[in-house]
N, C-alpha and C positions, 0 to 999 in steps of 0.2 A: 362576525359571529363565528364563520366556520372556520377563520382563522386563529381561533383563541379555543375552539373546540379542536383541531387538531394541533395546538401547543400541550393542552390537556392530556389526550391520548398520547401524543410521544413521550411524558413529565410519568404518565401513569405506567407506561412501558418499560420507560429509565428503573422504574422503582420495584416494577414486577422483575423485571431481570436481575435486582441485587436480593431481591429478597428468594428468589428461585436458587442463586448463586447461594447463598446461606445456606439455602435447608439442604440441597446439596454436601457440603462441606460440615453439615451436623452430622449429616449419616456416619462419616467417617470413611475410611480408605477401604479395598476389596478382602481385606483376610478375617473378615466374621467367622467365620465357621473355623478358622481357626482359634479364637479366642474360645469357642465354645468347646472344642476339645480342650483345650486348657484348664477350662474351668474356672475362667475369667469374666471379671464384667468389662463391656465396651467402656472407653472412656466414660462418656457421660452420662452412663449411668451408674457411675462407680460415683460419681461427682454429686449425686442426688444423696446420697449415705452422709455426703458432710455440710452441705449448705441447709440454711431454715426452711428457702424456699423450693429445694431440690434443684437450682439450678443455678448458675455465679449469679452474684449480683451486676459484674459488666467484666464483659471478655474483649476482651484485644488481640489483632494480628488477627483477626479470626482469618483474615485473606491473603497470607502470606502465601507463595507460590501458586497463587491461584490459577493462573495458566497453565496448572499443568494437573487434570485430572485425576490422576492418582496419588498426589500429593495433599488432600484437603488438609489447610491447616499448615503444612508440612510435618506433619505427626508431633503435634504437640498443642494442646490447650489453654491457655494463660490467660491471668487477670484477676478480680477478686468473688468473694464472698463471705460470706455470712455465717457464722458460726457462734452459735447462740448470740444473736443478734449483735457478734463483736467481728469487725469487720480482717479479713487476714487476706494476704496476697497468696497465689497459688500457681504453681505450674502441673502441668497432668500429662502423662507420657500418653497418645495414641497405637493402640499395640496392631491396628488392622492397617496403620502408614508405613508398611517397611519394618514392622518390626519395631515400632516407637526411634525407631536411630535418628542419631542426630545429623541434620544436612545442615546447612550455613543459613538459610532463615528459621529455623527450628530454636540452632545455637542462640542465632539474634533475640530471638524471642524470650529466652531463658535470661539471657543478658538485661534485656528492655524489664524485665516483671522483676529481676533481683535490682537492677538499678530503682525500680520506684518505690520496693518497700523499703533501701537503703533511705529517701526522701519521704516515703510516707510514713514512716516510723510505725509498721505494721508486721504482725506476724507473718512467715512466710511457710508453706506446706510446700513439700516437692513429693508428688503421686507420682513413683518413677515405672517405667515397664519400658526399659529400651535396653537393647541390644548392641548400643556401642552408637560409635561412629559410622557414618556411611560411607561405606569405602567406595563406593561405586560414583561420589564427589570426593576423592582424594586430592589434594592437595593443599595448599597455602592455609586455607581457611581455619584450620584447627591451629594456629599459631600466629595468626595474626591479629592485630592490637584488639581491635573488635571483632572479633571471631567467640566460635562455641571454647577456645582455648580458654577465654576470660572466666569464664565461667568459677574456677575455683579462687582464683583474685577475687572475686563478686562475693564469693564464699566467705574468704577473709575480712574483707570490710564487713560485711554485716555480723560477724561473730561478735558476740557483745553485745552489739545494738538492736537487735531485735531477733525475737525467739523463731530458729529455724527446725522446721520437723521434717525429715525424709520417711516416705513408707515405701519400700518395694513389694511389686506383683511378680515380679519374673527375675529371671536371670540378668543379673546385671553388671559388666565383666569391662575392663579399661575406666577410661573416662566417667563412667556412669556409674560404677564404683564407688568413686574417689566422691558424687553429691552428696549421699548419704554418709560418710563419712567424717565430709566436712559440717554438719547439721548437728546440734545442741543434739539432738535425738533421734532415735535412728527404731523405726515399727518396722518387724518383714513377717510377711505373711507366710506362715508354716506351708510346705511341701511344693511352692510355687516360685518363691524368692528365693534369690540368689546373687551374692557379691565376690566378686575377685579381681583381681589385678589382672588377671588373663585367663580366656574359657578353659575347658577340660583338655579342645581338641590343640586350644594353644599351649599348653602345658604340656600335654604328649609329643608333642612334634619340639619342643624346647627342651625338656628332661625325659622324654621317654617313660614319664609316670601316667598309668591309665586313672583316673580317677573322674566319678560322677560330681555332677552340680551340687546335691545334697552335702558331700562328703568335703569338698571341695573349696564352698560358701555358702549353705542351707544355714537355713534359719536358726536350728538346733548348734550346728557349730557356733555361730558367730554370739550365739545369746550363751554359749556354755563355757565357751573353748578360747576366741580371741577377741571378748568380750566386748567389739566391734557395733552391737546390736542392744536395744535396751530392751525392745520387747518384740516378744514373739505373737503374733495373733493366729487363730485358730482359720478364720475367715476372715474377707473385705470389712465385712460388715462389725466385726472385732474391731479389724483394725480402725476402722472410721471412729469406733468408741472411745478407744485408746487415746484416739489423737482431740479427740474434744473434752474428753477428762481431763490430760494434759494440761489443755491450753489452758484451763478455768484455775491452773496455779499460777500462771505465769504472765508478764505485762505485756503492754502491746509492743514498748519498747525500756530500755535500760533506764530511762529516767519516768517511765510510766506507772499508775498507780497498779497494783495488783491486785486482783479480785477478791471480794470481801463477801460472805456466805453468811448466815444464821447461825448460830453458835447451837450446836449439837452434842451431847452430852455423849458422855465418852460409852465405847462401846463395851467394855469392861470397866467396873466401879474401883476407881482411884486404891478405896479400899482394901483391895486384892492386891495389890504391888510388895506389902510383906508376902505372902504364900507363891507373888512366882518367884522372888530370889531368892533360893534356897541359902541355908545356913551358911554350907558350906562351900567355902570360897572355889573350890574346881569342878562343882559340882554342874553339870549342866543344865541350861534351860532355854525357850527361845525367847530373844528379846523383842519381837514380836507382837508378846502377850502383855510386855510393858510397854511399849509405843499402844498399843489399845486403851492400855489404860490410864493415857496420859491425853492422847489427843484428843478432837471433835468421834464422834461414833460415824465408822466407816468409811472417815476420811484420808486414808493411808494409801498413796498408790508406789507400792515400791519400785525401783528404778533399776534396772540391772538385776532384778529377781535370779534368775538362775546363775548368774558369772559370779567370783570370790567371794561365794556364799557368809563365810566368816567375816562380810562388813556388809553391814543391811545400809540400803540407801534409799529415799525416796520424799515424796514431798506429802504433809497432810497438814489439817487447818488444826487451828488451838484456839477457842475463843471465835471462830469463822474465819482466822488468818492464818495465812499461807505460811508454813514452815518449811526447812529443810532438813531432814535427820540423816543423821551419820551416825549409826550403833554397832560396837562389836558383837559379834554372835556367838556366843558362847558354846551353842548347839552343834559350831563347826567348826572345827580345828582348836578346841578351845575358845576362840575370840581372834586367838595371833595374827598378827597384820605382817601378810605376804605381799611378793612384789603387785600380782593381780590386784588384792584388795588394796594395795597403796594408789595404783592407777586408777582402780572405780571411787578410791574416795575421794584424792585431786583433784581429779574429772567434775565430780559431784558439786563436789565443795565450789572448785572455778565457777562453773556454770552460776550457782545459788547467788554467789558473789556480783557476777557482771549482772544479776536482772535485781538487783538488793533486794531478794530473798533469804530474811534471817536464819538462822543456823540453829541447829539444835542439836549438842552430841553426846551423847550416851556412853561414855567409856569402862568397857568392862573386858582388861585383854592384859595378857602376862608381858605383851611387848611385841618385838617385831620377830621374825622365825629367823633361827639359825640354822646356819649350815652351810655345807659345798653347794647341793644346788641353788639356794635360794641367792648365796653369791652369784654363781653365773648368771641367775635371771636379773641380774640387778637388784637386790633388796634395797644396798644403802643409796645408789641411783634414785629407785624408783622411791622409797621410802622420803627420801627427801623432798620429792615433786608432792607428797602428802603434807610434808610439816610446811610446806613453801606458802602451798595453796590455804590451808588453816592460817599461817603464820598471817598473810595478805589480804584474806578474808575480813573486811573495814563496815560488813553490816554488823548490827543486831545476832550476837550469838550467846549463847549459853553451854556453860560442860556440865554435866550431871556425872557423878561418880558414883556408878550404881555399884560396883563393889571391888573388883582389883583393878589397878592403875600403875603399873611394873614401868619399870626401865621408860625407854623412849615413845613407847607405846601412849602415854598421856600429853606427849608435842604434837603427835601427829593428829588427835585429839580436843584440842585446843584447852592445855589446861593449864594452872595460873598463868603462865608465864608466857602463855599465845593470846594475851589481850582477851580472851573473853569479859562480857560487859559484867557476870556472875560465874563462878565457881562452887555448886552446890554439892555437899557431899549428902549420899545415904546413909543413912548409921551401920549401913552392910557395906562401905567403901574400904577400902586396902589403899593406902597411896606407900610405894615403896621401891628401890631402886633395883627391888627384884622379890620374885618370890619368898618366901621362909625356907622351902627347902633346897632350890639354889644357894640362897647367901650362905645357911646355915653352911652346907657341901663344902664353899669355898673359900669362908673364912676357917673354919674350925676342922678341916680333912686331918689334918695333922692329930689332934686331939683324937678326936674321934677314931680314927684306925689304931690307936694306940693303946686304948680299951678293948681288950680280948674277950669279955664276958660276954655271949648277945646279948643278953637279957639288959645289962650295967649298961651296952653301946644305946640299946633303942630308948632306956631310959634319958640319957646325956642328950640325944638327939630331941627327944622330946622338950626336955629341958630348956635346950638351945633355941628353939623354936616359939619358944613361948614369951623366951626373953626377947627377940628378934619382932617378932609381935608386938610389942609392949611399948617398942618403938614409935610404931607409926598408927596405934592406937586413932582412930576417928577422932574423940574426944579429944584426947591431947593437941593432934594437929590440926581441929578447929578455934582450940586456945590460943594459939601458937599464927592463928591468923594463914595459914597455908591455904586454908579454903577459906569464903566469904560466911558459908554458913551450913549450919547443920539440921537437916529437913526432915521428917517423919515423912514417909511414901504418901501414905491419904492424901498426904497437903502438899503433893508434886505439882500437879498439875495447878492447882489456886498459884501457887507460888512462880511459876512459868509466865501464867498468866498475866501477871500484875508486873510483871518485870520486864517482857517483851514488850509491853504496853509503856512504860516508863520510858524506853529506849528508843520508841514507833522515829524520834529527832536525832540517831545518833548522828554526830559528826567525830569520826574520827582519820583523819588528810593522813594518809600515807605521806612517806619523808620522797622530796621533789626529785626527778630522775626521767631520765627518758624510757626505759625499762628495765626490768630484769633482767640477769645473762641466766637463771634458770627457768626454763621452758616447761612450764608443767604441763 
């Protein structure tokens, strides 16, 4: 008996020292107090903001480096949870381990949790707050086959296959960069995040330029400037909303089904969609107020809000299904599609595509910008990574042609002649191979400078203008078969409805090939 009671007490001992070992390694590493100047939450309980139950459903590694006490964990948190009861895989940077950096079981870790939502066919969150590489284990490990190097190969495979979301809390500069970058989506949290290639202090000592972390890769740059970032959050606790609204668009993986909601009456009345598009074809308005009044009510989350304002992008439901909108804005820059807005609509469109989330495009734009600079930024480059991604784009898509539709501006667009499954026009649509008063300028200069009268010139112009019009008449080129069909606004949204719905089976097999040689 007393030999089976002292197997007992050593069994109870074994289990007291692993679970003493745990709670240990929950606390986290010695720099609290620096987080709290920060104005940061401790990893796990930044972790509470996005799980059901405030904590993962099951963590792993939890005892990586465990011999060595100031490494709990080795400054990184990994495994899954629960996210409105939909299960997602997660990494969490620890910011009180060294500054969240990456050592070679941290890497591993990051490695191990992207390998299994690769095989679990799960979403994966990366909560980053780290400071880089740890240089103080320099060597071999950041380039070796299974090392923290892999990391961005791990990036690769999973692109596609299942929905990746990076948030950053801090500064985050090299390698740790380059995570949120490679992720479907990218949240940083205002006046505390930060991303570059190389810190401020490695920048001045490289070019001799002094520049701050805000200025540098802040939040506000990257969501404005190099459109690097989709959303900006105010707080943690933003961001945590961000990324769970998100996810309720999106599948678990590229052949998974996508979340289906109550079909919610639109937030403005169909109705109203004459009174926002003004008569007048340059007139401005935001397109905005027509996505309100087309989709589910409130269900609009746009995507790249502040970057190449002049193309609105984002996902919201129609009927309780999940859409993708791509609209010009006519509020900004006229609608013209620049080399920026050609990258966020690519982007857009790509992404919409690899999770077969249908399309929905609103084309309202005189075409793509000209000029010397828009050349050096790549227009016709970048413009094409637009028509490429529409052109390849094999879900469920619709063109709405809410009123001009110029030059190349309706490829990028996806309009007849980019496979959309409908081509609907408004009876406020323009489809034409340029404006009235370009074409008019450039066929007729000759005539028209040739008349000396004002008065006889602005007449003749006028003239010319009307006839040029008369051309591409709505009516006419819905006779004429150019578009599918011609729609009273009221009956936008019914008619959306019943045709994404028609199409819920498309199969349309891209022509067989190993890839593309352009890279959008």
């Amino acid at each position: 008996m007393t030999k089976y009671l002292a197997k007992d007490v050593l069994k109870l001992e074994r289990e007291r020292k692993i679970l003493a070992e745990r709670e240990r390694i929950y606390k986290g590493g010695p720099d609290h107090e620096k987080i709290k100047k920060l104005g940061k939450l401790f990893v796990r309980d930044r972790l509470k903001l996005y799980f059901d139950d405030e904590q993962p459903y099951y963590e792993t590694g939890l005892f990586a480096n465990a011999n060595k006490e100031k490494l709990p964990a080795d400054g990184v948190v990994t495994g899954t949870g629960k996210i409105d009861e939909r299960l997602v895989f997660f990494m969490a940077s620890d910011y009180t381990v060294k500054a969240g950096s990456i050592g070679k079981y941290h890497g591993e870790k990051i490695l191990r949790i992207q390998e299994s939502a690769i095989r679990g066919r799960r979403p994966i969150v990366y909560l980053i707050d780290s400071s880089g590489g740890r240089i103080d284990e320099a060597g071999g490990y950041h380039v070796e086959k299974y090392s923290g190097g892999k990391i961005w190969y791990n990036h690769s495979m999973l692109s596609g296959r299942v929905p990746q979301i990076a948030v950053l809390y801090g500064p985050c500069f090299a390698g740790t960069a380059y995570m949120p970058v490679f992720s479907d989506f990218v949240v940083m949290v205002d006046k505390i995040s930060g991303m570059a290639i190389a810190s401020p202090r490695m920048v001045q000592m490289a070019t001799g330029q002094k520049v701050d972390v805000e200025e540098l890769g802040g939040a506000t740059m990257h969501t404005t400037k190099s459109g690097s970032a989709d959303f900006i959050a105010k707080s943690e606790e933003e961001a945590a909303q961000i990324v769970k609204k998100l996810l309720s668009y999106l599948p678990d993986h590229f052949e998974g089904k996508i979340p289906e909601f109550p079909a919610v009456e639109p937030k403005r009345s169909p109705e109203e969609i004459d009174n926002i598009i003004p008569m007048e074809p340059n007139r401005a308005y935001d397109v905005r107020k027509l996505i309100e009044a087309i989709v589910d009510g409130d269900s609009f989350l746009e995507v790249k809000a502040n970057y190449a304002k002049e193309l609105v992008t984002g996902f919201a439901r129609l009927n309780g299904k999940t859409v993708g909108i791509v609209a010009n804005q006519p509020m900004q820059k006229g609608g013209a599609i620049f080399p920026e807005s050609s990258d966020k609509g690519a982007k857009f469109v790509w992404t919409c595509d690899a999770y077969n989330i249908p399309l929905l495009y609103l084309c309202d734009t005189p075409g793509f910008m000209v000029g010397t600079k828009v050349e050096q930024e790549g227009i016709l480059r970048k413009g094409r990574n637009f028509i490429y991604a529409s052109s390849t784009a094999n879900v469920p898509k619709m063109c709405v042609i809410v009123r001009k539709a110029y030059g190349a501006g309706i490829y990028a667009m996806a309009g007849p002649a980019y496979e959309p499954d409908t081509t609907i026009a408004l009876p406020s649509a323009e489809i034409a191979i340029m404006g009235p008063e370009a074409a008019v300028n450039a066929v007729y200069y000759n005539k028209i400078h040739s008349v000396t009268d004002p008065e006889e010139r602005v007449a003749l112009i006028q003239e010319l203008r009307e006839e040029y019009r008369a051309g591409y008449d709505i009516i006419k080129l819905s006779g004429e078969l150019v578009v599918d069909d011609l729609v009273v606004p009221s009956e936008l949204r019914k008619e959306l409805i019943r045709r994404y719905e028609t199409f819920e089976n498309k199969d349309f097999p891209l022509p067989a090939k190993k890839h593309s040689t352009i890279l959008s």
